[in-house]
C-alpha positions in Angstrom: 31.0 -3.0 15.2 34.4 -3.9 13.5 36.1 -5.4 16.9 32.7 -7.6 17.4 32.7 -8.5 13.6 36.4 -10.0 14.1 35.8 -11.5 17.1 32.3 -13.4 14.9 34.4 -13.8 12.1 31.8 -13.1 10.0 30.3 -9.5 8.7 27.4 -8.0 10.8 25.6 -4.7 11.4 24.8 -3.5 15.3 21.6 -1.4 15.4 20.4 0.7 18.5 17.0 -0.4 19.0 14.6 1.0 21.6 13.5 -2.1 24.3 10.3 -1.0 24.4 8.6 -3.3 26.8 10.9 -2.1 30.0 10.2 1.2 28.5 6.4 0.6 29.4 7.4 -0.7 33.2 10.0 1.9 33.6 8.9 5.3 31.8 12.8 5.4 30.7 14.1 4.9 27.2 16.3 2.1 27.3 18.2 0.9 24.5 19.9 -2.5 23.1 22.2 -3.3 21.1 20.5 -5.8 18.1 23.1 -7.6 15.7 22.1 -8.8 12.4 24.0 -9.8 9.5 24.7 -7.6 6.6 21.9 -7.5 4.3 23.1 -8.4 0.2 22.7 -4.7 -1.5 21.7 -6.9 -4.7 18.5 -8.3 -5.8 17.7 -11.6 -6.7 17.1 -12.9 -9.9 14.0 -14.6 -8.8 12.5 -11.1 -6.9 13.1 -9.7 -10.6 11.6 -12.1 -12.3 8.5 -12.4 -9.9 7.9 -9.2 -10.3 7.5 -9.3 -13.6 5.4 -12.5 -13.6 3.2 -10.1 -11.3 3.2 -7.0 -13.5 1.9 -9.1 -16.5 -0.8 -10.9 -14.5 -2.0 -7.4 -13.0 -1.9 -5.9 -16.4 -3.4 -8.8 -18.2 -6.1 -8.6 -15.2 -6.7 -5.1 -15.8 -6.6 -4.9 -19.6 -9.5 -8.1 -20.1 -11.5 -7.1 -16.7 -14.4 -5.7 -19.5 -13.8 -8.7 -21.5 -13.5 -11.7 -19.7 -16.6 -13.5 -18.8 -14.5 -14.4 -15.7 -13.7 -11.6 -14.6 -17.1 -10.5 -14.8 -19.2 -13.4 -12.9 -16.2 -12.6 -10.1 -17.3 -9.1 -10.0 -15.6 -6.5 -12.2 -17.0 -3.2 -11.3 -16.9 -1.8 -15.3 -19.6 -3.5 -17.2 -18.8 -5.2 -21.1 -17.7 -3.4 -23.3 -16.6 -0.2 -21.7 -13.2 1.6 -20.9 -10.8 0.7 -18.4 -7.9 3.1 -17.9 -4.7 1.2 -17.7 -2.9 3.7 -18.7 -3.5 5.9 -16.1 -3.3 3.4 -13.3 0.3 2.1 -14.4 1.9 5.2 -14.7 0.2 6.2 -11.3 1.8 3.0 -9.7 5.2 4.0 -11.8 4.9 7.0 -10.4 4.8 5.9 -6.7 7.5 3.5 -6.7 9.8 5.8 -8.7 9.0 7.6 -5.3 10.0 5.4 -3.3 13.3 4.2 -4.9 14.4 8.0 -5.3 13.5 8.4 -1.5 15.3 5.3 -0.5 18.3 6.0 -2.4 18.7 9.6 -0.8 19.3 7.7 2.8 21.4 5.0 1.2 18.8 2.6 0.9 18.2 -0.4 -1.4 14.8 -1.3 -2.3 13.0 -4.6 -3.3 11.5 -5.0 -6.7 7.8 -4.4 -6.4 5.0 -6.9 -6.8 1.7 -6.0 -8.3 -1.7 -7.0 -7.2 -4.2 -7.8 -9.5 -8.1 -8.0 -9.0 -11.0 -9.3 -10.3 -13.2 -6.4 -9.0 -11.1 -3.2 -10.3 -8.3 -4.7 -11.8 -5.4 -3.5 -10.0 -5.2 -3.4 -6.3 -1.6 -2.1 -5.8 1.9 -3.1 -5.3 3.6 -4.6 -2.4 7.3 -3.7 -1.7 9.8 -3.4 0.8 13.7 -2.3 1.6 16.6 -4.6 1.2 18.7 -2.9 3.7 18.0 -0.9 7.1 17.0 3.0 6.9 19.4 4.7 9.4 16.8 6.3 11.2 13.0 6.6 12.1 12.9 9.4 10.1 14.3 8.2 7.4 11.8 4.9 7.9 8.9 7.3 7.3 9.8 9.2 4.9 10.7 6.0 2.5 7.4 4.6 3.7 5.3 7.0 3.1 6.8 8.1 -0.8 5.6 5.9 -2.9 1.5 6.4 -1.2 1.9 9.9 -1.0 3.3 10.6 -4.5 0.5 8.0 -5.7 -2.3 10.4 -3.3 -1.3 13.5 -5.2 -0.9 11.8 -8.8 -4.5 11.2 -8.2 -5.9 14.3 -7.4 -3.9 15.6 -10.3 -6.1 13.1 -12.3 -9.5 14.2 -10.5 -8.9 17.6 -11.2 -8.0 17.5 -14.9 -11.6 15.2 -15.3 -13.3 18.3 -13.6 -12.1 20.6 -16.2 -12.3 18.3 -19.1 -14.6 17.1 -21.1 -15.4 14.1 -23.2 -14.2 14.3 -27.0 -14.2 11.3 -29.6 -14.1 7.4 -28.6 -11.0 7.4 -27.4 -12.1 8.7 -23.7 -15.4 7.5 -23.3 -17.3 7.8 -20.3 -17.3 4.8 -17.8 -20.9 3.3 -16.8 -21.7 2.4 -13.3 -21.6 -1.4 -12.9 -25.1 -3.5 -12.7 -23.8 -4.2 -8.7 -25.8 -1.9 -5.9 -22.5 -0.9 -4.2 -19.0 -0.6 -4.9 -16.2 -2.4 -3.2 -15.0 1.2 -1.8 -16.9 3.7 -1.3 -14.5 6.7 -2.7 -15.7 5.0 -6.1 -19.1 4.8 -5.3 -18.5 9.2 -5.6 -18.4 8.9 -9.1 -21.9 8.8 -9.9 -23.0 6.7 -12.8 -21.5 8.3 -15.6 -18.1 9.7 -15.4 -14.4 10.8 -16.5 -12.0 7.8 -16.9 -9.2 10.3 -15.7 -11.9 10.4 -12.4 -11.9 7.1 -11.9 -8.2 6.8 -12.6 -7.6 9.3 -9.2 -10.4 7.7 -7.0 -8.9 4.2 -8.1 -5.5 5.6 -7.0 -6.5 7.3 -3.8 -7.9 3.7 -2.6 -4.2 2.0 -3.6 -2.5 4.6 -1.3 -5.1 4.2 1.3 -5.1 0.7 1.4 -0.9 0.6 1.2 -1.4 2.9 4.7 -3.4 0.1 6.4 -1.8 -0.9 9.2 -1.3 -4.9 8.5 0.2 -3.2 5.0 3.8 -3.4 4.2 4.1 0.9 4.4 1.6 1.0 6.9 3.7 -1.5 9.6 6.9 0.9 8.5 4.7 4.3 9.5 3.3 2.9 12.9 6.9 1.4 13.5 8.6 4.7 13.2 5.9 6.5 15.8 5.2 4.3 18.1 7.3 1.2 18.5 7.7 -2.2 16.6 5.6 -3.9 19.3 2.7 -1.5 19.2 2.5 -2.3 15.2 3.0 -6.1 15.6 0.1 -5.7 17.8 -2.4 -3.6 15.5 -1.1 -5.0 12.4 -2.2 -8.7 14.0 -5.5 -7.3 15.3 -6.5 -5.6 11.6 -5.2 -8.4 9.4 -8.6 -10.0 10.4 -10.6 -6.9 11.1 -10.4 -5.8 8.0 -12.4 -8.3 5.9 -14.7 -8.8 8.8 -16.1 -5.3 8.4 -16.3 -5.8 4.7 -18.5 -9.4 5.9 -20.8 -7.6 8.0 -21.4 -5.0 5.7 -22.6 -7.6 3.0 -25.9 -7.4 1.6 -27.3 -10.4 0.2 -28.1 -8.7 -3.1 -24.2 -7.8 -3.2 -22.4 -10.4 -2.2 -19.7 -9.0 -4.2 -18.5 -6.5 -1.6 -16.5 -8.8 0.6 -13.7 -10.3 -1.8 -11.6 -7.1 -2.6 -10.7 -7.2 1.4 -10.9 -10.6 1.6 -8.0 -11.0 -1.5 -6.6 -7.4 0.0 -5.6 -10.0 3.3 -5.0 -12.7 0.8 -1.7 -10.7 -0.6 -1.1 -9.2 2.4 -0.8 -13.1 4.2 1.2 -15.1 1.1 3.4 -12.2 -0.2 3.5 -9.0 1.6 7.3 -8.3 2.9 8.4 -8.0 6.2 8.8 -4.3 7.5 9.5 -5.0 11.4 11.9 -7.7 11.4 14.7 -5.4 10.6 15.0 -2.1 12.3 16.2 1.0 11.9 20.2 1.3 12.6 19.5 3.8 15.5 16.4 4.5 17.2 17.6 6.8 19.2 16.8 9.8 17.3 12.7 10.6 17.5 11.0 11.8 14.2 10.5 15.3 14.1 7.0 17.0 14.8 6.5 17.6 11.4 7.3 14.3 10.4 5.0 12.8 12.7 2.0 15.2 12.2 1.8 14.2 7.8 2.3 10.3 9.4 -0.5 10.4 11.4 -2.5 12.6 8.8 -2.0 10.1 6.0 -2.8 7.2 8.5 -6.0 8.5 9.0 -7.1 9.9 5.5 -6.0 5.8 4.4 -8.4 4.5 7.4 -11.2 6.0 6.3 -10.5 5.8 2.6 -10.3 2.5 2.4 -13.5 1.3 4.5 -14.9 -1.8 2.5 -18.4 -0.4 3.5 -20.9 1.2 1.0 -21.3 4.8 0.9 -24.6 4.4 2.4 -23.7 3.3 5.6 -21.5 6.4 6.3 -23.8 9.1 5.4 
């Protein structure tokens, strides 16, 4: 790397990538030598600043989405003049991307600043980010992919299971109404019944941002499917779900909820204008495989975000 960096005159990094389509014709891993330039360890003043444009529009989103008569003829799922908890949600997102740097950093990673996701529907759909410089293995890859959803997955059950053995005392936590609509948007939330814990819908709102940061046209998803079974393979699916996706939400509409369609259809929104790219930049050796461990909890949390994050109403799935 330092003789072909002299001979460039200018600084690169060599990774060892897998050519996977002779691998397909041939049965034999063959390998390639791929050079990039060196990626800039610092973030940019405009990433920072974005993402705080995007933090205060997701929070302002979230904080008026029982207020605003906007918000409400767009579809917000909490009727006027109920409780929507913020608080919960943030730190649940906090929680996940503290994941992710902390994961990132142990293999000598840099990561992007995140960008939320507001929504007129529930308020917050997520966060989109991505790493600044190359993971030094697959398994390193999936491991920082899968922190921050993970972390976010088990924050959430957390919250379910303090609602279940709590009850409701005072104003201040006051139970959440099911909205006038005949479905929800996801049907994890459609679990809730008609009169529940906000903690409760805190952790089902939570599970459906780590399931729908596992999809496969996601940022974290492309990084999972990368790391088991090839950039090439995920290009693929990731193309092939980017339109899927609201398509099942379209033919699952019911007249009387037309509603049900625009969290996907905003979900590929994001995902189209601002989601980063996770496949343009490999790992620095693919050599290495990801251990059977590693791959079992990808593959696990792949399918759990699948099915969690159906746009389809409960109905049709019992």
């Amino acid at each position: 790397e330092t003789q072909l960096s002299t001979e460039l005159d200018r600084s690169i990094v060599v990774h060892l990538v897998q050519v996977e389509e002779n691998r397909a014709a041939s049965g034999q891993r063959i390998f390639d030598l791929l050079v990039t330039d060196v990626p800039k360890e610092t973030v940019s003043i405009e990433s920072f600043l974005f993402c705080a444009l995007s933090l205060l529009l997701t929070f302002a989103c979230a904080t008026n989405l029982t207020s605003s008569e906007v918000l409400q003829r767009l579809g917000a799922v909490i009727a006027p003049g109920l409780q929507m908890p913020v608080i919960p949600l943030f730190c649940l997102l906090a929680v996940g991307e503290l994941a992710r740097f902390l994961a990132a950093r142990s293999v000598g990673v840099t990561t992007k600043p995140p960008i939320f996701l507001p929504s007129p529907q529930i308020g917050i759909l997520g966060a989109l980010s991505g790493i600044q410089t190359p993971c030094p293995s697959r398994a390193a890859a999936l491991m920082v992919a899968l922190a921050a959803p993970v972390t976010m997955a088990a924050g959430s059950l957390l919250c379910l299971a303090a609602a279940a053995t709590s009850t409701f005392s005072g104003d201040e936590w006051q139970a959440l109404h099911k909205l006038p609509q005949m479905h929800m948007p996801l049907w994890p939330l459609e679990l809730l019944g008609s009169s529940f814990h906000p903690l409760a819908w805190a952790g089902a709102h939570g599970l459906i941002m780590s399931c729908l940061a596992l999809l496969p046209h996601s940022p974290d998803g492309q990084a999972v499917w990368s790391c088991l079974h090839g950039r090439s393979f995920t290009k693929r699916l990731s193309n092939i779900t980017l339109f899927a996706y609201p398509m099942i939400a379209i033919l699952f509409m019911s007249a009387q909820n037309t509603d049900l369609q625009m969290l996907p259809l905003l979900w590929t929104f994001f995902l189209i204008n601002f989601s980063p790219p996770q496949t343009d930049r490999p790992p620095l050796e693919e050599l290495s495989e990801v251990p059977l461990a590693g791959r079992l909890v990808g593959y696990l949390a792949l399918a759990i975000a699948a099915m969690g994050a159906l746009p389809v109403p409960l109905s049709s799935l019992v």
